[in-house]
MARTOR-366995 format. One record per residue (C-alpha): residue number from 1; chain; z, x, y. Coordinates in Angstrom, 3 decimals, decimal comma, padded with zeros to 6 digits, always signed. Layout:
// residues N
  resi  chain        up      east     north
   NUM      A         Z         X         Y
...
// end
This chain:
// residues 513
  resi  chain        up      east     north
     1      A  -018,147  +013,037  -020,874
     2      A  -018,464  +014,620  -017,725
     3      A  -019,661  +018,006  -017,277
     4      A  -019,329  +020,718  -014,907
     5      A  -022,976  +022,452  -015,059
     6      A  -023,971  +026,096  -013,728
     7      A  -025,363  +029,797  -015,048
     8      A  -022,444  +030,011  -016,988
     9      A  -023,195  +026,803  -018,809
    10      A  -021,427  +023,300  -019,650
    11      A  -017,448  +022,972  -018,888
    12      A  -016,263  +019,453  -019,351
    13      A  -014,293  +017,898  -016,871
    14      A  -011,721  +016,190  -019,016
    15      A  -011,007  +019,526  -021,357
    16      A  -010,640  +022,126  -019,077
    17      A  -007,752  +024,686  -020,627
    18      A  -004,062  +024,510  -019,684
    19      A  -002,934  +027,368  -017,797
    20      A  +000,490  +029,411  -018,591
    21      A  +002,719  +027,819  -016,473
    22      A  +006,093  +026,240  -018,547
    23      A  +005,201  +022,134  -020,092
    24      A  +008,412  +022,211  -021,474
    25      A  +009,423  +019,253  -019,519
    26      A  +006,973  +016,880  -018,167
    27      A  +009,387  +014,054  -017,967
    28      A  +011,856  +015,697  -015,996
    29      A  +008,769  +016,657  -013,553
    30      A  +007,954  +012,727  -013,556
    31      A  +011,320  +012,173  -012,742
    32      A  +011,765  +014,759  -010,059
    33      A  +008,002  +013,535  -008,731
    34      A  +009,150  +009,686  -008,675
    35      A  +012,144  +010,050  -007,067
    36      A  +010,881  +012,120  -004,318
    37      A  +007,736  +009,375  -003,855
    38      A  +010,330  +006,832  -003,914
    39      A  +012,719  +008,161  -001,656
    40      A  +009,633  +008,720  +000,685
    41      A  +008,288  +005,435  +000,262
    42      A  +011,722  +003,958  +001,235
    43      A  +011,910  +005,960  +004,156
    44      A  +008,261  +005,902  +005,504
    45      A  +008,698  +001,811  +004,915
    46      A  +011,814  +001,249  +007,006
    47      A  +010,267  +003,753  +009,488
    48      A  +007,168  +001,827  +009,376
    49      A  +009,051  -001,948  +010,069
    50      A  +010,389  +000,027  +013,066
    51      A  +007,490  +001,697  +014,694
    52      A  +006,079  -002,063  +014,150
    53      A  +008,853  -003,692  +016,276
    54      A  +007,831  -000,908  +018,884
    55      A  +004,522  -001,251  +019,238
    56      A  +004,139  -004,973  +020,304
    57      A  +007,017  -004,768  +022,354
    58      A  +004,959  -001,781  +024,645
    59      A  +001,094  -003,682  +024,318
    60      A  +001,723  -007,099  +024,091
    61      A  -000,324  -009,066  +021,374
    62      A  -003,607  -008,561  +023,619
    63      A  -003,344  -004,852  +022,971
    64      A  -001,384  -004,919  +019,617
    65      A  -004,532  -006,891  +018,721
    66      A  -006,993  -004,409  +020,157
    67      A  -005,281  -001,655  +018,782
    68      A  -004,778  -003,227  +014,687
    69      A  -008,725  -003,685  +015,021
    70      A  -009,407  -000,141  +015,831
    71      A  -006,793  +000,875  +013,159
    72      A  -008,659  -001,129  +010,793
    73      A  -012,305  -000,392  +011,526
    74      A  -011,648  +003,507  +011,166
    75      A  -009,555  +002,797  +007,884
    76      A  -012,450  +000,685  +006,529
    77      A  -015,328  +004,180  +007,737
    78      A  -012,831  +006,210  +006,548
    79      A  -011,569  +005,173  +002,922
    80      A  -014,930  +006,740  +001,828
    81      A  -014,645  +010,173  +003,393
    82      A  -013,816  +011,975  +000,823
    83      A  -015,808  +010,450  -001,645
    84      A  -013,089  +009,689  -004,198
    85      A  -013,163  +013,590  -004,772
    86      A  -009,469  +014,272  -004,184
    87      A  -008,713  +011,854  -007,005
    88      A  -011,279  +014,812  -008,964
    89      A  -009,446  +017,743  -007,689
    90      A  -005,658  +016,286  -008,412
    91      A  -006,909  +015,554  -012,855
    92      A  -008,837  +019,244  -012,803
    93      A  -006,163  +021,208  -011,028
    94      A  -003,462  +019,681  -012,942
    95      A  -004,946  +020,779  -015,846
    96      A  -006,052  +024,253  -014,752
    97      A  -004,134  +025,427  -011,178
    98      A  -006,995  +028,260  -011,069
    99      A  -009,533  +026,153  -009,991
   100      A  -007,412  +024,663  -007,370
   101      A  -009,610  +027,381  -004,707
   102      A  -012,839  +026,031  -005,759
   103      A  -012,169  +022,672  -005,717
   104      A  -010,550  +022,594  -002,134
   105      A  -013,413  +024,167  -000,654
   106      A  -016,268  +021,409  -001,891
   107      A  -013,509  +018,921  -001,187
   108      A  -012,640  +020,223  +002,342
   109      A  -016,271  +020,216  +003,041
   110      A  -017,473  +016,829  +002,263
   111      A  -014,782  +015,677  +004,231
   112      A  -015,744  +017,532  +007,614
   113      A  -019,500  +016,554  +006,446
   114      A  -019,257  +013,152  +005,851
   115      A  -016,469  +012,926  +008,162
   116      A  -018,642  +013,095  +011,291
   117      A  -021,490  +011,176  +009,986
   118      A  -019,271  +008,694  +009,394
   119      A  -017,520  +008,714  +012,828
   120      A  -020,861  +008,730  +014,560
   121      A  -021,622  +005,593  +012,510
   122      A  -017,970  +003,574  +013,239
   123      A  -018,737  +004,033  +016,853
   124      A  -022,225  +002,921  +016,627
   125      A  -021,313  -000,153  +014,609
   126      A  -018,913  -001,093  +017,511
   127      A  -021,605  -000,366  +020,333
   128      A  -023,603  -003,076  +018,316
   129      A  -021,894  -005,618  +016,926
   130      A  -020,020  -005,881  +020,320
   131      A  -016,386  -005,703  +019,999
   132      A  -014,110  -006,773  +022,982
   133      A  -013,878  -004,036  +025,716
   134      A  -011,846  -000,688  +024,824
   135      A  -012,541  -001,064  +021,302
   136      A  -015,125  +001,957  +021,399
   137      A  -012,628  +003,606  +023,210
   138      A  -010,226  +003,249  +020,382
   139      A  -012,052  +004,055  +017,663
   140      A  -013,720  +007,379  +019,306
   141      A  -010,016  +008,417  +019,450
   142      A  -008,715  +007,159  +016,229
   143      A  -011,664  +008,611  +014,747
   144      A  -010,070  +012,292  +015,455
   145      A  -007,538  +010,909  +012,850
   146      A  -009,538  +009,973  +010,600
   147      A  -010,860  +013,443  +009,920
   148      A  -007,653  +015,074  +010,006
   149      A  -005,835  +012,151  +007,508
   150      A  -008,844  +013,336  +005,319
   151      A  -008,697  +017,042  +005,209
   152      A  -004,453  +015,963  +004,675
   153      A  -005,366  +013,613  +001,927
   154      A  -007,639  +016,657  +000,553
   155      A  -004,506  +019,063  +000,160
   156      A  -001,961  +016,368  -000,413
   157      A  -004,235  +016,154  -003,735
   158      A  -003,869  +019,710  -004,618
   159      A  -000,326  +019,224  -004,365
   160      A  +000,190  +016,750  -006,188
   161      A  -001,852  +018,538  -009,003
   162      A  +001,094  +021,035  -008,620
   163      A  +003,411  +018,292  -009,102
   164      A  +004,885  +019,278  -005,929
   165      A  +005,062  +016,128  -004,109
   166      A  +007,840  +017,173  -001,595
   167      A  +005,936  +018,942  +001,209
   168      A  +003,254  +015,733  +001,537
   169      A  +007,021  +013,371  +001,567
   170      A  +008,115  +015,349  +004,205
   171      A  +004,871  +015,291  +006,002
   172      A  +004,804  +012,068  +006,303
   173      A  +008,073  +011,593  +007,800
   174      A  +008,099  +014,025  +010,342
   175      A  +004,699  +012,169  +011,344
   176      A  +006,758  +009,433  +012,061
   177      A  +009,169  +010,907  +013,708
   178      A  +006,677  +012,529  +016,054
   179      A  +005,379  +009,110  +016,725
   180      A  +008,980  +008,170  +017,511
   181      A  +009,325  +011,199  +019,852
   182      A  +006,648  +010,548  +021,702
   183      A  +006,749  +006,376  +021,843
   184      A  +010,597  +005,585  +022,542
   185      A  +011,301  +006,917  +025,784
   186      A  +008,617  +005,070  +027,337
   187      A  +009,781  +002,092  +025,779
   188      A  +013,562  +003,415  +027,464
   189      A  +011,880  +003,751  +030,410
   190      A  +009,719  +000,655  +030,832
   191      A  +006,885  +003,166  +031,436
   192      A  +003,605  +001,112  +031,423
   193      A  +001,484  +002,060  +027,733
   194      A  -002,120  +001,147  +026,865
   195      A  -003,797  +001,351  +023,866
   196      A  -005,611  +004,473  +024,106
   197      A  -001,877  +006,471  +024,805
   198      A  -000,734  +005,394  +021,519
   199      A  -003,797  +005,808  +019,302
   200      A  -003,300  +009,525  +020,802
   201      A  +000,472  +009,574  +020,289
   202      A  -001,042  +008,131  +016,061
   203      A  -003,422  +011,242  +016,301
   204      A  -000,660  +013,934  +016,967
   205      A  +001,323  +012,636  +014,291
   206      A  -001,560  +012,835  +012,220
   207      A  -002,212  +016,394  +013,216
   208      A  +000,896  +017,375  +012,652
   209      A  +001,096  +015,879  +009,201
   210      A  -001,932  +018,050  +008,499
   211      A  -000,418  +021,225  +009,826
   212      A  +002,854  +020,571  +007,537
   213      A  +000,272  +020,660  +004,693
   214      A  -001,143  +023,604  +005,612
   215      A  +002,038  +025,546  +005,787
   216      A  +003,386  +024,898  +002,496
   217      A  +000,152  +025,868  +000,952
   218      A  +001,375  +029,493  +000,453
   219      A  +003,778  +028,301  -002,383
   220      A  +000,667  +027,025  -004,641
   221      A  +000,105  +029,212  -007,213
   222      A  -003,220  +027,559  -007,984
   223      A  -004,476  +029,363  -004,581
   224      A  -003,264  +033,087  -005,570
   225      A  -005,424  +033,266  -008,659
   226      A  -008,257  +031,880  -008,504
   227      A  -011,149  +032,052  -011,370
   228      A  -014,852  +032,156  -010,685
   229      A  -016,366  +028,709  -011,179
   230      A  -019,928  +027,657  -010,610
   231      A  -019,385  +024,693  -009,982
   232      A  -022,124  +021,498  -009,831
   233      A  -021,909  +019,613  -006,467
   234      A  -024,090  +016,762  -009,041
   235      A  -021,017  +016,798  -011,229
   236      A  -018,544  +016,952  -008,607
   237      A  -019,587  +013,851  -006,694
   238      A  -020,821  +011,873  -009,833
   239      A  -017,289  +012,233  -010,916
   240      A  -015,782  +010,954  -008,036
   241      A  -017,722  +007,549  -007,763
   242      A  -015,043  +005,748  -009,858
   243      A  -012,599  +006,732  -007,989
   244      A  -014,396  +005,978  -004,477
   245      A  -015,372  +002,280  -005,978
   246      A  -011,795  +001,719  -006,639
   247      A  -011,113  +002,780  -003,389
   248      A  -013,586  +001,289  -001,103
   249      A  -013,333  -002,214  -002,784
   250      A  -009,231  -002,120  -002,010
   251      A  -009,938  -001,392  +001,725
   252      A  -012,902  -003,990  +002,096
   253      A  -010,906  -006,729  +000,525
   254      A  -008,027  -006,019  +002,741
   255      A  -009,395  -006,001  +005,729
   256      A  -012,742  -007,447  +005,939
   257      A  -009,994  -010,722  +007,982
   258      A  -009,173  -008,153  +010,299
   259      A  -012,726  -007,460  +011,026
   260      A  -013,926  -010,871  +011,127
   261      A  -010,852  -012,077  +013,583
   262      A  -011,834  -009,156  +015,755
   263      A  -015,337  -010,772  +015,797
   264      A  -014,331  -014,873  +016,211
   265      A  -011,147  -015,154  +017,668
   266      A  -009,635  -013,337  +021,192
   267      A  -007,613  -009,921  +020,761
   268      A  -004,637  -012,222  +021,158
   269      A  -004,922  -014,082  +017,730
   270      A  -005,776  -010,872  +016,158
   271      A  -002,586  -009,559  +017,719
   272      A  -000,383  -012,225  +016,100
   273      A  -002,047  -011,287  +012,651
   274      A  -002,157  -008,029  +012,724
   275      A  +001,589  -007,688  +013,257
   276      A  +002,629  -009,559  +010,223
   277      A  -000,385  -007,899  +008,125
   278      A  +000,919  -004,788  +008,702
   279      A  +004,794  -005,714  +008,134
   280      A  +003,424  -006,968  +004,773
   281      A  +002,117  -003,913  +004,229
   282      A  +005,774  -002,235  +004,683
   283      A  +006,901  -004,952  +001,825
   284      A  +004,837  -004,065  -001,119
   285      A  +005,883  +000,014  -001,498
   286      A  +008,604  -001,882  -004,207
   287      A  +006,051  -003,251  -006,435
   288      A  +003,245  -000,098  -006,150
   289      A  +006,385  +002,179  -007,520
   290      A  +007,645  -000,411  -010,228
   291      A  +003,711  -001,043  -011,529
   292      A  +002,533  +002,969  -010,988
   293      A  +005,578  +004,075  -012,887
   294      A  +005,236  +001,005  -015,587
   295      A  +001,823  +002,427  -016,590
   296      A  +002,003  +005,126  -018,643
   297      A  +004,445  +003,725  -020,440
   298      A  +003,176  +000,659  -021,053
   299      A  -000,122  +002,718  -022,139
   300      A  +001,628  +004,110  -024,703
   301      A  +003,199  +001,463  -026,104
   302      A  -000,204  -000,638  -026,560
   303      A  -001,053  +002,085  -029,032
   304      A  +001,949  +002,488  -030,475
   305      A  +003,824  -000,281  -030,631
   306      A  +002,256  -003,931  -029,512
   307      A  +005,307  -005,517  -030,030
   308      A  +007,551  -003,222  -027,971
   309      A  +004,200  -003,383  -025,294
   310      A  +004,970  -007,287  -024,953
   311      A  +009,058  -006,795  -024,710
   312      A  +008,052  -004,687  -021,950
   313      A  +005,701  -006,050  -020,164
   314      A  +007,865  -008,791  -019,868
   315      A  +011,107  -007,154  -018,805
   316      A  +008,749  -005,501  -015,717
   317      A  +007,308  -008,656  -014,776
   318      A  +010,767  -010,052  -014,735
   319      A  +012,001  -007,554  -012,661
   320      A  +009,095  -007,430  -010,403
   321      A  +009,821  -011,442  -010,081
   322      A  +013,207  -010,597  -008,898
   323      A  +012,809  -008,630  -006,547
   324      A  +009,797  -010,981  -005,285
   325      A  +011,533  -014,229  -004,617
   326      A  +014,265  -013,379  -002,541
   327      A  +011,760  -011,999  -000,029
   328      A  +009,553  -014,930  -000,390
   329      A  +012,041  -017,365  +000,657
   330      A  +013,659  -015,379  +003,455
   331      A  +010,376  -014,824  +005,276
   332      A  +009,013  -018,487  +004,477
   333      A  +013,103  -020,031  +006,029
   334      A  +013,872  -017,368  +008,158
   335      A  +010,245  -016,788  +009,500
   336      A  +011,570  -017,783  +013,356
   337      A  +014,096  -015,250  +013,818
   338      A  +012,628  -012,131  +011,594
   339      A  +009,046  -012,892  +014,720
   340      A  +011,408  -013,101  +017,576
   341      A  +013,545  -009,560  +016,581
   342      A  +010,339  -007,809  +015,184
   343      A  +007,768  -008,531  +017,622
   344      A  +009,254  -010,659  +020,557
   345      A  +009,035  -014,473  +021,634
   346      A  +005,206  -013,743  +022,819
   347      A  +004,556  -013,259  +018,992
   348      A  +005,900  -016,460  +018,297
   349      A  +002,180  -018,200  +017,551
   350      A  +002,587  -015,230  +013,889
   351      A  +005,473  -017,782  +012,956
   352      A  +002,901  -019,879  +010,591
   353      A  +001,362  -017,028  +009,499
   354      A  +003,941  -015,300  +008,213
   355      A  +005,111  -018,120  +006,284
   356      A  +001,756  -018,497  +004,573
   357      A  +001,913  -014,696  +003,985
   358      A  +004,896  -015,015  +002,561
   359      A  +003,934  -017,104  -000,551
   360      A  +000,838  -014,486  -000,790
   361      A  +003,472  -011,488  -000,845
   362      A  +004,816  -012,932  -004,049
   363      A  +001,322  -012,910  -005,646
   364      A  +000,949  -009,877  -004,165
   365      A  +003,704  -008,278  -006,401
   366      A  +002,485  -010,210  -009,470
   367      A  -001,268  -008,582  -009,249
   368      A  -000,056  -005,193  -008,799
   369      A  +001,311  -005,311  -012,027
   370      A  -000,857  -007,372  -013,862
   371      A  -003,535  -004,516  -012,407
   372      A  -001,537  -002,356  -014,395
   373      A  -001,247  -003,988  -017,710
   374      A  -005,037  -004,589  -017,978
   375      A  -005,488  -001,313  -017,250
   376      A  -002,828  +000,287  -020,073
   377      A  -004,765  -002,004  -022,686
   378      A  -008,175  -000,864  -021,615
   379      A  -009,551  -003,832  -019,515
   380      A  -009,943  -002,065  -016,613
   381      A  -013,582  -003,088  -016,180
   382      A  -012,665  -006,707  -016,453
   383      A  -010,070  -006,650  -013,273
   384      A  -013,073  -004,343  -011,643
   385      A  -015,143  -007,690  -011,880
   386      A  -011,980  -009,544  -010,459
   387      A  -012,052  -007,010  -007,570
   388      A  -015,777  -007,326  -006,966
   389      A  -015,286  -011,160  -006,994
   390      A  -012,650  -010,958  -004,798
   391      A  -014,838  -008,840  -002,239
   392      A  -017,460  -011,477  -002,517
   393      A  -015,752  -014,591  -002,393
   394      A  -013,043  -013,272  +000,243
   395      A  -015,242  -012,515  +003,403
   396      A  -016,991  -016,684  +003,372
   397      A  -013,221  -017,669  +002,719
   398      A  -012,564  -015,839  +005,809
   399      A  -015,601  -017,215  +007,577
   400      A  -015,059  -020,555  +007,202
   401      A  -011,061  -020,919  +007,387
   402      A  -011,207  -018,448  +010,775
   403      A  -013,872  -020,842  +012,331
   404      A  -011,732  -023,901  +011,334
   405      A  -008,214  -023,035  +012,419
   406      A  -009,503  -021,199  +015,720
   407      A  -010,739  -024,485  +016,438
   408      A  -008,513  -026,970  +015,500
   409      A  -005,377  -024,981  +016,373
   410      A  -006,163  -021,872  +018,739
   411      A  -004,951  -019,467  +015,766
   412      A  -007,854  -018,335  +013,360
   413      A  -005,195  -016,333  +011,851
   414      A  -004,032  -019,197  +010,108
   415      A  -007,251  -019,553  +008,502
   416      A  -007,090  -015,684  +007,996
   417      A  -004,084  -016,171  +005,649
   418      A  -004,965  -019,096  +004,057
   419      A  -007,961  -017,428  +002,866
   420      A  -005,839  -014,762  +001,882
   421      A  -003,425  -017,026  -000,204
   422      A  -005,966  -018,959  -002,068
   423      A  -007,934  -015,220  -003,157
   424      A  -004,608  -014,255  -004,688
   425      A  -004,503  -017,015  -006,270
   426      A  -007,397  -016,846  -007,437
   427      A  -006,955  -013,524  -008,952
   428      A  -003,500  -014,076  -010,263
   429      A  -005,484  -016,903  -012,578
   430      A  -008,422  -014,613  -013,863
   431      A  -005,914  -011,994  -014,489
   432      A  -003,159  -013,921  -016,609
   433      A  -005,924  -015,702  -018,648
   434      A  -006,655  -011,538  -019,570
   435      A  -003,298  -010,632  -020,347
   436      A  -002,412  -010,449  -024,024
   437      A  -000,999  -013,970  -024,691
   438      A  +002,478  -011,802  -026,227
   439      A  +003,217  -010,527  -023,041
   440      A  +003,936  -013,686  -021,269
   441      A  +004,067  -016,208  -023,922
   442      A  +006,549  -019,461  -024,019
   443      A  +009,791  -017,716  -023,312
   444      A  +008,716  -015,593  -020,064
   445      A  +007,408  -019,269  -019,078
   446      A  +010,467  -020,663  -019,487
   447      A  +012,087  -017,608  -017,093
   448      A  +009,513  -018,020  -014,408
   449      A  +010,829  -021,964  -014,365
   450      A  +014,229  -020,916  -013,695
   451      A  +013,355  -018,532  -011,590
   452      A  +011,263  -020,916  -009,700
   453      A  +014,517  -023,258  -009,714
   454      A  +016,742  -020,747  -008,531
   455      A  +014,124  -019,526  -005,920
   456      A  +013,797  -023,310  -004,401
   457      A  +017,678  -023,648  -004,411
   458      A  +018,142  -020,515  -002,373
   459      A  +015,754  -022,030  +000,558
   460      A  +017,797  -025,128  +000,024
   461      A  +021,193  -023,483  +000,915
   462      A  +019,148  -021,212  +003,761
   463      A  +017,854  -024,764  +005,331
   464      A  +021,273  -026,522  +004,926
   465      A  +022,915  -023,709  +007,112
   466      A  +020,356  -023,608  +009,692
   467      A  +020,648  -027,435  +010,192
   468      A  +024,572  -026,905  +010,263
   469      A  +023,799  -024,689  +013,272
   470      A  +025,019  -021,760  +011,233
   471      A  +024,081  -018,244  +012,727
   472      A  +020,979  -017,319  +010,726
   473      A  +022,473  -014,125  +009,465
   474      A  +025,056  -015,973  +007,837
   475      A  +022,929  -018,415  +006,497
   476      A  +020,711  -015,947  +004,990
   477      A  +023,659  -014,291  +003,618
   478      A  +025,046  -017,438  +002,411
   479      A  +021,630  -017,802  +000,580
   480      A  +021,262  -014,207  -000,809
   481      A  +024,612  -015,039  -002,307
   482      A  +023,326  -018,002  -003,958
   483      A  +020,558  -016,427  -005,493
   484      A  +022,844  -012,909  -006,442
   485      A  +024,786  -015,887  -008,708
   486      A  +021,850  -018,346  -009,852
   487      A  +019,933  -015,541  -011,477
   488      A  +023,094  -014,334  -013,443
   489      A  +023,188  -017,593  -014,354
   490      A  +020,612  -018,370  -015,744
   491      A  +020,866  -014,612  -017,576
   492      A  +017,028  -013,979  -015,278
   493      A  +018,545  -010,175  -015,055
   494      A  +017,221  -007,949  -018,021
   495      A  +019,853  -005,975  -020,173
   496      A  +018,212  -002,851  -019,097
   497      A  +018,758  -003,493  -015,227
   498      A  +022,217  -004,866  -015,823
   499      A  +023,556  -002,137  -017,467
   500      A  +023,008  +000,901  -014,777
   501      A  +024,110  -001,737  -012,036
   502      A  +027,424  -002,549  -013,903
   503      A  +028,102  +001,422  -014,331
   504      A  +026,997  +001,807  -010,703
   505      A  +029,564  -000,255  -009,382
   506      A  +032,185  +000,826  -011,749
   507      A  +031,442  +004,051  -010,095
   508      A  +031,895  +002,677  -007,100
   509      A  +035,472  +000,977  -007,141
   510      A  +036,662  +004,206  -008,927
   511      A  +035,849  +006,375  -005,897
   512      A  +037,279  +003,113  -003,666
   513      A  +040,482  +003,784  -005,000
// end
């Protein structure tokens, strides 16, 4: 157990006393919480896919390229700038809101602290590994942003802990819209845009995302009363470690490509990567809610109930399946078309690499939830070793299959994915064979297969319109249709889902007529 240490003795960390305020209904507050995250995910993600057809269309891949490398090199400093701590301050204030004073002061000033060591160390690590030109330039700006996302990531913590998700929701919206603001007339106008215009247009959004945080402190109740706490800066950070491991292993594995593209291939190449990395990134918000809302309860059933626990499990992974396939085969057919309206014909060399991503974002949404269920049955520290694996084996994946495809076919990004895809794969393996055999078992086999066969037929009606010289909206309508049908076929759709659909759309013809 940890322990908070001081002249007034010993105060552990995971029994600090409830305050007064009202538990009378903590699932309505999950409820309340999720929806607002989900709305706000939904939102921030189709905001996202559109500030991503914006950008290439004002750098170019050159300085789309430039630009995702900066993005990623600060994101890579700056994952460990708060030292897992806010992770610390959302379990402590959420169980006591009186400490919430204490807590954001130690948290607000390792992040200033460690925040400029650790921009004084990204831009020395550029100076001398020798980045292209304007890279230094990039990251001294972005750099500013990564301070202020990390004193915003400090009090988006606290209010969390006050289960008061709304003001960091809106935050992050109007951020976007600031970037908006400030990016689309120039795109109106034709007005010429470098790099270093819009990593200040991503700063001011990120200011003002901090100053939205600030303003709505005044309604935290956690910050009016405040009790005396002596407080051990040992404790403090020795807590936090977990959290920063989880943390700083995420961010390496996910963009140590990016880093090595930026150091083998032209800015070009990492300009046709980057732009379908970070549309990818837009894709996944669907299975982080599903697998971050699965886990408690899934947590509780393993205690309770390990049949109910398998039932479940399966139904999510069913459902998480689903929703996966459909998007796998519309990037992997439609791949062409969804390059050439997102990011332009001069984007057309991301074509392959999208397709290859493709196949990974289906993996993608099967780990997240695996993740999950080894964590509700207490094997965390087993898919910790996957992640450390991962981290090891994924950068001399990189290496080699960067190297390779630069050379044989001008596009180490190809290599990038590949490398990608085959990790995933990888990890999918390690974590199924950990997975209580009940939860997946002969009969989820047997819906995977017909997923799979539903899945394959969908690209086949896709394929047959294209070659028909269909338009490619209608074919991928035709297709979506196809799959809508095969999957109610085959009964792939669980009882639980098809039961609020049904009344949804009951709904909806009654207020039709």
């Amino acid at each position: 157990m940890t322990h908070r240490t001081g002249a007034g003795g010993a105060l552990p960390l995971d029994s600090a006393p409830a305050t007064a305020r009202s538990l009378a209904d903590p699932i309505g507050s999950i409820i309340r919480n999720s929806v607002v995250l989900m709305v706000a995910r939904v939102v921030s993600a189709a905001m996202g896919l559109t500030l991503l057809a914006l950008l290439p269309r004002l750098l170019g891949d050159a300085g789309y390229g430039q630009l995702h490398l900066a993005l990623s090199l600060v994101l890579m400093f700056g994952v460990t700038i708060d030292l897992g701590l806010t992770q610390v301050l959302v379990r402590a204030v959420a169980r006591e809101h009186a400490l919430a004073r204490v807590y954001t002061r130690r948290g607000v000033t390792v992040t200033l602290g460690l925040g400029a060591v650790l921009y004084v160390g990204s831009l020395g690590l550029v100076r001398l590994v020798g980045y292209p030109a304007r890279t230094d330039l990039l990251v001294a700006i972005l750099g500013i942003g990564m301070l202020l996302d990390g004193m915003a990531q400090i009090l988006s913590g606290l209010y969390q802990a006050h289960e008061r998700m709304h003001i960091p929701a809106l935050a992050r919206i109007v951020g976007h819209l600031v970037t908006f603001g400030l990016l689309l007339p120039r795109l109106w106008e034709a007005t010429p845009t470098d790099t270093a215009t819009v990593a200040g247009v991503l700063v001011t959004s990120s200011l003002v995302q901090l100053l939205i945080h600030a303003a709505g402190l005044r309604w935290l109740d956690g910050l009016r009363v405040a009790r005396p706490a002596d407080l051990s800066w040992w404790a403090l950070l020795a807590a936090g470690v977990p959290f920063l491991l989880w943390q700083s292993l995420g961010v390496f594995y996910f963009r140590i490509d990016v880093v090595l593209l930026g150091l083998m291939t032209p800015p070009a190449v990492l300009g046709w990567y980057g732009a379908v990395a970070r549309m990818m990134d837009g894709l996944t918000f669907m299975a982080e809610t599903l697998s971050l809302t699965s886990y408690p309860v899934l947590a509780r059933l393993w205690s309770s109930s390990r049949r109910e626990f398998e039932r479940t499990a399966q139904r999510v992974l069913t459902i998480v399946l689903l929703i996966a396939m459909p998007l796998v085969v519309a990037l992997v057919t439609l791949a062409p078309y969804v390059v050439d309206i997102l990011f332009t014909s001069a984007f057309r060399n991301s074509v392959p690499i999208l397709r290859i991503h493709a196949f990974t974002l289906g993996l993608l949404y099967l780990n997240f939830l695996l993740a999950r269920i080894l964590m509700a049955i207490g094997r965390e520290r087993a898919w910790l070793g996957i992640a450390v694996m991962g981290c090891v084996l994924n950068p001399a994946l990189n290496w080699v299959a960067i190297g390779f495809t630069q050379a044989r076919y001008g596009n180490g990004g190809i290599g990038a994915a590949l490398a990608t895809l085959v990790m995933e794969m990888c990890i999918a393996t390690c974590a199924l064979r950990l997975v209580p055999r009940g939860a997946l078992g002969w009969a989820f086999a047997g819906v995977t297969l017909r997923l799979l066969m539903a899945g394959a037929a969908t690209a086949a009606v896709i394929v047959l319109g294209l070659a028909l010289d269909a338009p490619w909206v209608l074919a991928g309508i035709a297709g979506a249709v196809a799959y809508l049908v095969l999957i109610l076929y085959f009964g792939l759709v669980p009882e639980d889902v098809r039961g609020p659909v049904r009344a949804l759309w009951r709904a909806a013809l009654r207020a039709v007529r």
